[in-house]
N, C-alpha and C positions, 0 to 999 in steps of 0.2 A: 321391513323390506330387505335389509339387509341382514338380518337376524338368521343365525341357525336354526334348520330344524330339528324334531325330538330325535330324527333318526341318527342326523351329522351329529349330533351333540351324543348320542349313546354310543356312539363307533369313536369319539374324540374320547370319551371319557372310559372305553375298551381299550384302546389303545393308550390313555397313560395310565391304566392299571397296568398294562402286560409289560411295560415299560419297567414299569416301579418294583415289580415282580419279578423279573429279571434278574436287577440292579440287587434287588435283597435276598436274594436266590445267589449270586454272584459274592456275597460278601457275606453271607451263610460259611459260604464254601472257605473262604480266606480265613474266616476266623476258626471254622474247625484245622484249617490242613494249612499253619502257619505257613510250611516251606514251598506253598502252592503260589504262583507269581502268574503274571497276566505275560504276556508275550509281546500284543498289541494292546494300541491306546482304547479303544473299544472294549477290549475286555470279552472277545469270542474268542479265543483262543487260550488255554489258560495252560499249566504245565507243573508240573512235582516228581521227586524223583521217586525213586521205588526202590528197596533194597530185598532182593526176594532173597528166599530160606538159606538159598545158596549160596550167597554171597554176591550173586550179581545183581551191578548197578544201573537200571535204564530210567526210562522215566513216561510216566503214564501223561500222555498229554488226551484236554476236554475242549474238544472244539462246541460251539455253542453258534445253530442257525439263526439265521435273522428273526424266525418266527418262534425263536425261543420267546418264554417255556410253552407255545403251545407247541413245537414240535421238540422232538426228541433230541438229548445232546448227542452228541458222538464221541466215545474214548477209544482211545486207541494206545498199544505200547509202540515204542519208537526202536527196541529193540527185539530179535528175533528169542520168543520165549516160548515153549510146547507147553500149553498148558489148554483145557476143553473148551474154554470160555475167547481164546484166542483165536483168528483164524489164519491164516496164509498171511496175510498183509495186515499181519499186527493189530483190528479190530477188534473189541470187546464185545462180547453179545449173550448177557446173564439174564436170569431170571427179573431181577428189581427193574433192571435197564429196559426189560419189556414191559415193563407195568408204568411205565412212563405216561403218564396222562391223571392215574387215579390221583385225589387231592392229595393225598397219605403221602408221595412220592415226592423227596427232593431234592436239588441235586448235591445237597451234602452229603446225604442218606447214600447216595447214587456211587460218589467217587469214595464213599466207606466201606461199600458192600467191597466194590473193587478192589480194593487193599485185601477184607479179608477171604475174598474168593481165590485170588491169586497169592494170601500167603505170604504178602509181602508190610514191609514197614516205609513209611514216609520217611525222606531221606533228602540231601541236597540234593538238587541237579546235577549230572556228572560233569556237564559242561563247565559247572563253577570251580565244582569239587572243595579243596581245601584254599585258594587261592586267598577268598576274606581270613579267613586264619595263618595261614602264613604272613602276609601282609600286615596284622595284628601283632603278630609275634617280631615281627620284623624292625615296628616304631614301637615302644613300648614307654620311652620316655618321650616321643611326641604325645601318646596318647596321655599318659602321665601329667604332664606340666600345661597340657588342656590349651596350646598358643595353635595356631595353628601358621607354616612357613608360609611365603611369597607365593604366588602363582607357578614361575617359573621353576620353584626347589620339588612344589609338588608335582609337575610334570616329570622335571628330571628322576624323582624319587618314586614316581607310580613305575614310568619307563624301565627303570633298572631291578628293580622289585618282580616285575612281569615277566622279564626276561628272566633272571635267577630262578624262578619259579617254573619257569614253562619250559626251557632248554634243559634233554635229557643228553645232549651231547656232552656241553662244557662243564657241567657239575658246580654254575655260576652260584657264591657263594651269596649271602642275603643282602641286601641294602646295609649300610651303617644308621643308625639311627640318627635325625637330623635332630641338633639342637635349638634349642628356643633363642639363643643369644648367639650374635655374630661379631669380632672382634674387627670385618670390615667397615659393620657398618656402625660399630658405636665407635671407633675413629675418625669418624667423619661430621663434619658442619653440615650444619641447614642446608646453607647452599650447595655445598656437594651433594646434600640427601635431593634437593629438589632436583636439581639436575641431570641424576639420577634418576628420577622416576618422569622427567621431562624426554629425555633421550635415549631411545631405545639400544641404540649403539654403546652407551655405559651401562645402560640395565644388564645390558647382555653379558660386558665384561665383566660385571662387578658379580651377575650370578655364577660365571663359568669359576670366579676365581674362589669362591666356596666351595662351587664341587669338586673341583679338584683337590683343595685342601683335606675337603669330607673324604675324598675315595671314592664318591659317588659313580666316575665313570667307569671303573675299575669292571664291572660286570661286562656294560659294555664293548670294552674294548677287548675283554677275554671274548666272548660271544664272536667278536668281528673276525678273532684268528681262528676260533673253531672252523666259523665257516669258511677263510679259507681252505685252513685243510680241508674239509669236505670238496671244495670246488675241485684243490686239485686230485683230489683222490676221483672225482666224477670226471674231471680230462685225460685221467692216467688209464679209465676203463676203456675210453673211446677207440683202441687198440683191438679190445677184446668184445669190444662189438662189433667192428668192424670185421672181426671173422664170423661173428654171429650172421651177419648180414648178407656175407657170401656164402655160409652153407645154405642158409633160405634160397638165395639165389637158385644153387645146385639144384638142391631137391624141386626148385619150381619148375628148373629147363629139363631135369632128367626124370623126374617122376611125374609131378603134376599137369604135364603138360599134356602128355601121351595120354594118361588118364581119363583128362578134359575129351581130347581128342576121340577117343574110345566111347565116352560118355556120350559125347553130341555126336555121335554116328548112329547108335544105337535108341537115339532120339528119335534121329532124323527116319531111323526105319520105321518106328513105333509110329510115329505119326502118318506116315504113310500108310501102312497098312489100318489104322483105323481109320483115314479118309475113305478108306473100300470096306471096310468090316466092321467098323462099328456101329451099339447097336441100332441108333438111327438109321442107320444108311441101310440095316439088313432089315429095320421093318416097313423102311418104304418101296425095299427092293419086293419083299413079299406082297405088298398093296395087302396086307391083310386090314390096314383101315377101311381103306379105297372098296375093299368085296365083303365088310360086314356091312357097310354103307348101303351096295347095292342089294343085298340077300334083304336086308330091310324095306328097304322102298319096293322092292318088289312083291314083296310080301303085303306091304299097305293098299299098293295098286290093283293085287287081285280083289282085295277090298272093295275097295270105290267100283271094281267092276260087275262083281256079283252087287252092290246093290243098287248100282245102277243097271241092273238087268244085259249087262254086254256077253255075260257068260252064265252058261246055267253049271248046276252042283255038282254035276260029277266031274266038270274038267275043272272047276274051283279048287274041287277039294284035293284031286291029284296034284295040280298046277301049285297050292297052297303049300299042301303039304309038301313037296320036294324043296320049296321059294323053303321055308321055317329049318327044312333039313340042310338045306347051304348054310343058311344065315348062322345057327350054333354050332357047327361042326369049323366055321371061319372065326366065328369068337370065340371058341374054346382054345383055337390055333391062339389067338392074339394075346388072349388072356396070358397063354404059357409061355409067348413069347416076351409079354412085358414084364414078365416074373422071370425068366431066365437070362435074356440079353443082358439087361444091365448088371445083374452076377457076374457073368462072362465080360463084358467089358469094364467092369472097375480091378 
């Protein structure tokens, strides 16, 4: 009774094939193109960088739909590249990528052809760029002696690292490398050590009194005076914008104004004169709808008359003939008129 049917059961068991398929389609992919990384936790979105012929660095990102793989992935470059297979808004759209469906097709195959359509090499991310390598370079005797510091040394020690690393202003020098032994804390008793890691307020003190010893903050606090200076060099321009601000003004009260002014005059005509002249208004001013309308029905009527016997042939045919000679001599009018007004008015 409460059992599936063969059908539920054949659409449950298509669905965790496309599933499974996906999943090892997806990890196909990670194992050919190591420096390929997922973006989100789902894993449609996926990302690698690209270093083309020239030197530049972008990176090919494969968004993957929900009804992957029975539909097609999407690649796309993140940076502006001229190349055939490229289009305006960085889309990929190559021969392999269209054969998307045959069994032959996968999306390992898919983000290969890409590399070598485009000419380019698997590369890091630019976003990352060198930062895990400097950062390596940076501990070398933490990596070395294999300890790993407190929570707190590694925060202060990513923090100062990142900063050295990423600020093109200060030319902040590298972290010091943190040592595996601290001469605070092997001075210290049990009960100092518990106490210590009972009270956040001595934790704190006892890691600030390391870094400072290390140099640790040393980066930082270069960083802090850079951006000083910067702020005040950004308060010192406010002078020289402030006349930037009043020539806008100028040119708005003395040129752009009158312009405007000029502009919505020359509007205001336009528009008037096509409430009278355009070409709606000049083909209903002709009624030439209104008199093929009539040349028609007048022409149907002498019909119904001659064969209801109201009129005999010879005044039919005179009557007829002139009725058919109005009617296309007024559509041939209208004809030329729907062909030539809207020229004239656009």
């Amino acid at each position: 009774m409460f059992g599936f049917s063969p059908l539920q059961d054949h659409k449950q068991q298509q669905h965790y094939g496309s599933q499974f398929d996906r999943a090892q389609q997806v990890n196909e992919l990670l194992v050919a193109q190591p420096l390929c990384r997922a973006i989100n936790p789902d894993r449609s979105l996926l990302e690698v960088g690209v270093r083309l012929t020239d030197g530049t660095l972008t990176s090919l990102r494969i968004s993957l739909p929900p009804a992957f793989p029975g539909d097609r992935p999407a690649l796309s470059i993140t940076s502006p590249v001229r190349h055939p297979w490229v289009d305006s808004i960085g889309r990929l759209s190559f021969p392999l990528l269209d054969r998307w469906g045959a069994p032959s097709v996968r999306l390992a195959a898919v983000v290969a052809d890409a590399f070598k359509g485009l000419g380019g090499a698997p590369a890091p991310l630019p976003s990352h760029g060198q930062a895990p390598a400097a950062g390596a370079a940076g501990r070398p005797q933490q990596q070395q002696a294999g300890a790993a510091p407190p929570p707190s040394l590694q925060q202060h020690a990513a923090g100062t690292s990142s900063e050295a690393g990423g600020s093109a202003v200060g030319h902040l020098p590298a972290a010091p490398a943190i040592p595996t032994t601290f001469p605070e804390v092997e001075g210290m008793s049990t009960e100092q050590l518990s106490h210590a890691l009972a009270d956040g307020a001595t934790y704190k003190r006892l890691v600030d009194q390391i870094a400072h010893r290390l140099g640790l903050f040393q980066g930082v606090e270069k960083l802090k005076a850079a951006t000083l200076d910067l702020a005040a060099a950004n308060l010192a321009s406010g002078e020289e914008q402030g006349d930037k601000r009043n020539q806008m003004a100028i040119i708005r009260s003395s040129e752009y104004a009158p312009a405007k002014a000029a502009f919505d005059d020359k509007w205001a005509r336009q528009q008037a004169v096509l409430s009278k002249l355009s070409p709606d208004v000049l083909m209903r001013r002709c009624a030439l709808q209104e008199g093929v309308k009539m040349a028609e029905e007048e022409g149907e009527r002498l019909v119904q008359q001659l064969g209801a016997g109201e009129v005999v042939v010879d005044v039919f045919v005179e009557r007829y003939t002139k009725a058919q000679a109005t009617y296309h001599q007024r559509d041939l009018k209208l004809q030329a008129g729907q062909q030539t007004l809207p020229q004239l008015g656009g």
